[in-house]
Every structure is written in structure tokens, then in C-alpha cells.
C-alpha positions in Angstrom: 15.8 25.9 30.5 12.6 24.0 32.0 12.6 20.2 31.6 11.9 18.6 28.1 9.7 15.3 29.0 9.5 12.3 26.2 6.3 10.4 25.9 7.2 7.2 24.8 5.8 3.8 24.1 5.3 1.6 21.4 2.4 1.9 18.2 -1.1 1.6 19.6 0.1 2.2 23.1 -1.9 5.7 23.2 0.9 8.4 23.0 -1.1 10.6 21.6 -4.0 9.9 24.2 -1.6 12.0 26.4 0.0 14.4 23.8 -3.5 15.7 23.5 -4.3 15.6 27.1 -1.2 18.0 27.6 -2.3 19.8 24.6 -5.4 20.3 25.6 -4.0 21.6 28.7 -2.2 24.2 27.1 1.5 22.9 26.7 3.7 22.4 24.1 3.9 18.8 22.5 6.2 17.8 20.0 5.3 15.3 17.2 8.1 13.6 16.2 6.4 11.1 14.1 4.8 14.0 12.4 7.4 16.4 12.1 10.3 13.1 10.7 7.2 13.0 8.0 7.4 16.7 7.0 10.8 16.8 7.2 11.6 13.6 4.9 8.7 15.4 2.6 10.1 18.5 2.2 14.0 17.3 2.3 15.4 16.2 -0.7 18.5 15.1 0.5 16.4 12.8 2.7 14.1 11.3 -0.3 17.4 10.7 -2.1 19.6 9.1 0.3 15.8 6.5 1.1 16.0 5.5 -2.6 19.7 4.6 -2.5 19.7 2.5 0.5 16.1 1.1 1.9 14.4 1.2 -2.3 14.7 3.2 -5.4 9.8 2.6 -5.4 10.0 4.4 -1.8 10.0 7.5 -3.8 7.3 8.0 -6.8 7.9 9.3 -10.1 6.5 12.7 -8.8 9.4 12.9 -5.8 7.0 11.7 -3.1 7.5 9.5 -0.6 5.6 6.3 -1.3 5.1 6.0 2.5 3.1 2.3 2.6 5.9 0.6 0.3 8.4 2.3 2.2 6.6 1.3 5.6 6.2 -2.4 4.3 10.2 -2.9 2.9 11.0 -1.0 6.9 8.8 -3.4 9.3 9.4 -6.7 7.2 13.5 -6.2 7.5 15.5 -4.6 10.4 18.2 -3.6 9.1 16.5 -1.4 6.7 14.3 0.2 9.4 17.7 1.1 11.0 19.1 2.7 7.9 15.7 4.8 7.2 16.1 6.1 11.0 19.7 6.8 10.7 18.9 8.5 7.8 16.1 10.7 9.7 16.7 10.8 13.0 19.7 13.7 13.0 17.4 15.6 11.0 14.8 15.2 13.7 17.0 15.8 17.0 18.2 19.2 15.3 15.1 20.2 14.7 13.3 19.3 18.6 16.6 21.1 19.8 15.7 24.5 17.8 11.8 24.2 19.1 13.1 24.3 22.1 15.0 27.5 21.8 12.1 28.5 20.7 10.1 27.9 24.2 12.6 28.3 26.7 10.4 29.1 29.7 7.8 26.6 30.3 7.9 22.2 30.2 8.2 21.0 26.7 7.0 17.0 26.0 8.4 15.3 22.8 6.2 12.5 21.9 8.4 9.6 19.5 8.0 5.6 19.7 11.6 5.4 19.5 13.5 7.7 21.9 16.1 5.3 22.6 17.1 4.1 19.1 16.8 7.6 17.9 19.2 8.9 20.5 16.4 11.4 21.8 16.6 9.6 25.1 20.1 12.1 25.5 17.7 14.8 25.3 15.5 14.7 27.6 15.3 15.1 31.7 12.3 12.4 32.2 10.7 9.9 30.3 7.1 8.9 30.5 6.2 5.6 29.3 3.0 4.4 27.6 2.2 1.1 28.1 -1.0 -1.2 26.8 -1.5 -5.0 26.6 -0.3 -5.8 23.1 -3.8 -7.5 22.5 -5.2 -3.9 23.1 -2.6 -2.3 20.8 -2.9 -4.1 17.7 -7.0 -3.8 18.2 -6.2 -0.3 18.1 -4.0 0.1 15.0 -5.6 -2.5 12.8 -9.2 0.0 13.5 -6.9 3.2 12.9 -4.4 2.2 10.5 -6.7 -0.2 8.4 -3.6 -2.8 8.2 -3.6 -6.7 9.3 -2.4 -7.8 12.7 0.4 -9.9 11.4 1.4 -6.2 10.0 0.8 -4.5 13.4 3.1 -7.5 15.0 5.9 -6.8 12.8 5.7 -2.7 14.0 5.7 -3.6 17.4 8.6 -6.0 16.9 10.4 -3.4 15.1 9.8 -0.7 18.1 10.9 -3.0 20.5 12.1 -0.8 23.7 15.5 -1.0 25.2 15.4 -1.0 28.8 16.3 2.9 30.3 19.7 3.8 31.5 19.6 3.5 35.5 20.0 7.6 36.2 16.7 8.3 34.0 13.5 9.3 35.6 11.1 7.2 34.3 7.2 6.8 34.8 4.3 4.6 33.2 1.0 5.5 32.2 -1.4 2.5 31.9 -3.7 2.9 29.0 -5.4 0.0 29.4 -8.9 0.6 28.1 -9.8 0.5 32.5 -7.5 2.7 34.0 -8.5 6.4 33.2 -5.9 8.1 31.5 -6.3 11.4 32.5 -5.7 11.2 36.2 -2.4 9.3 35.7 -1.2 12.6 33.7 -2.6 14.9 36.1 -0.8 13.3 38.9 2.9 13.3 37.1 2.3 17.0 36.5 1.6 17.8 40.3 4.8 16.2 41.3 5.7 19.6 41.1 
């Protein structure tokens, strides 16, 4: 089976900058972010079990996920982030593992902010981290997400990255608003 490849970094570092480089290049990229939010949508065990332990107003009248309350009860307390990813992140891992069944033959990349918290650090052969000057990633998401600094602070807090294992291969990208992105990915994907 060819390599599976996270691109990881925290919010506003520019993970998606180089999902859709690869994308654009023709491989496959795997959202995590966005698949977690389809899942949890279309899971009802998931909705159910995110009203009984992070808050009974994270899920609407209608059975949707009220994803701002839910994201502002998450990022303001810890241990409620961690139960809303214990909660997700099994459903997640199954579900990269049968995409990659799916494309056996050719380099998969899994794009998620929290590989190592998730456990989708066990996953993978290589690890390419996205890195930015904090200054330059809470510009960012305040413009994208329409939310307040202080907000954007308590995301990246929450995301905070544990230092790799010693036997992972691990490489930066610099998406520093100066350093072009694009040559940094084309170089990692000659190595070969």
C-alpha cells in the first residue's frame, strides 16, 4: 500500500493552502475537518452522545448540530473539547482507513489540525507540518471565519501540538505570507 502523508498544523496555518496544491495536482486529499462534520451530521449516535456530555443546545430542536454554540462551549473549556473528539475521532480514523482501501495504488495525504490527539498520527508513514507566525494565523481566521482574535487564541490554544514521536518523518512547510508555498510542496514530492 503507498504511503498515507498527514498535513498537519494548527487553524490559520494554511493546510488547506497545500491540500489544494496536491489537489490541484491530481492526488487524493483527505478532509478530515470536513468529513468529522459530515459524519457528526449524518450520525445520530454522534449528535446524541454531543448533547449528553459537551450540551443538551449543541443540537437544535430540528436534530442539527448547532456548530457555533457547540464550537464556543469546545474552545472555552478543554476538557469538553476532549470529550467532543473522543466522541468523533473513532468515527473519523475508520472512515480515512476505508478511503484508503479504496485507493490503494497511489500517495494518499490526510489533512487534520489534530493528528496527534486524534490518534491519526498511528496512521500515517510521514507527517508534513504547516507552520505560520501566530500573528499571521489569527489575521487569517478572524478575515475567514468572521470571529474575534481572543476567539482565534483560544483555537489555537486548544490545538496545541505535541511534539512527534522520534521514528516519525517529519517536514515543515513555511506559510509565511514570503516564502512561496508551492515550491516547498513540489520539493517534498521529488524526494522520490
Amino acid at each position: 500500500m503507498k504511503p498515507l502523508i498527514a498535513i498537519a498544523g494548527g487553524i490559520g496555518c494554511g493546510k488547506s493552502v497545500v491540500s489544494h496544491i496536491l489537489s490541484a495536482l491530481g492526488y487524493q486529499v483527505y478532509d478530515s475537518d470536513s468529513r468529522a462534520k459530515k459524519l457528526m451530521d449524518n450520525d445520530d449516535a454522534i449528535k446524541q452522545a454531543i448533547a449528553r456530555q459537551i450540551s443538551p443546545d449543541a443540537i437544535t430542536s430540528a436534530g442539527q448540530i448547532d456548530r457555533k454554540h457547540l464550537a464556543a462551549v469546545v474552545f472555552a473549556n478543554k476538557e469538553k473539547l476532549q470529550q467532543l473528539n473522543s466522541i468523533v475521532h473513532g468515527a473519523v480514523k475508520r472512515d480515512i482507513a476505508a478511503w484508503r482501501e479504496r485507493h490503494p495504488a497511489e500517495p494518499l495525504w490526510v489533512e487534520s489540525a489534530i493528528i496527534y490527539e486524534s490518534g491519526i498520527s498511528e496512521m500515517v508513514d510521514e507527517v508534513w507540518e504547516v507552520t505560520a507566525p501566530e500573528d499571521i494565523r489569527i489575521n487569517r481566521v478572524v478575515k475567514r471565519n468572521g470571529i474575534s482574535p481572543r476567539e482565534v487564541r483560544l483555537r489555537i490554544a486548544a490545538q496545541a501540538v505535541p511534539v512527534a514521536s522520534p521514528h516519525e518523518k517529519v517536514f515543515t512547510i513555511l506559510n509565511d505570507d514570503v516564502q512561496p508555498v508551492l515550491p516547498q510542496v513540489l520539493n517534498l514530492l521529488s524526494r522520490g
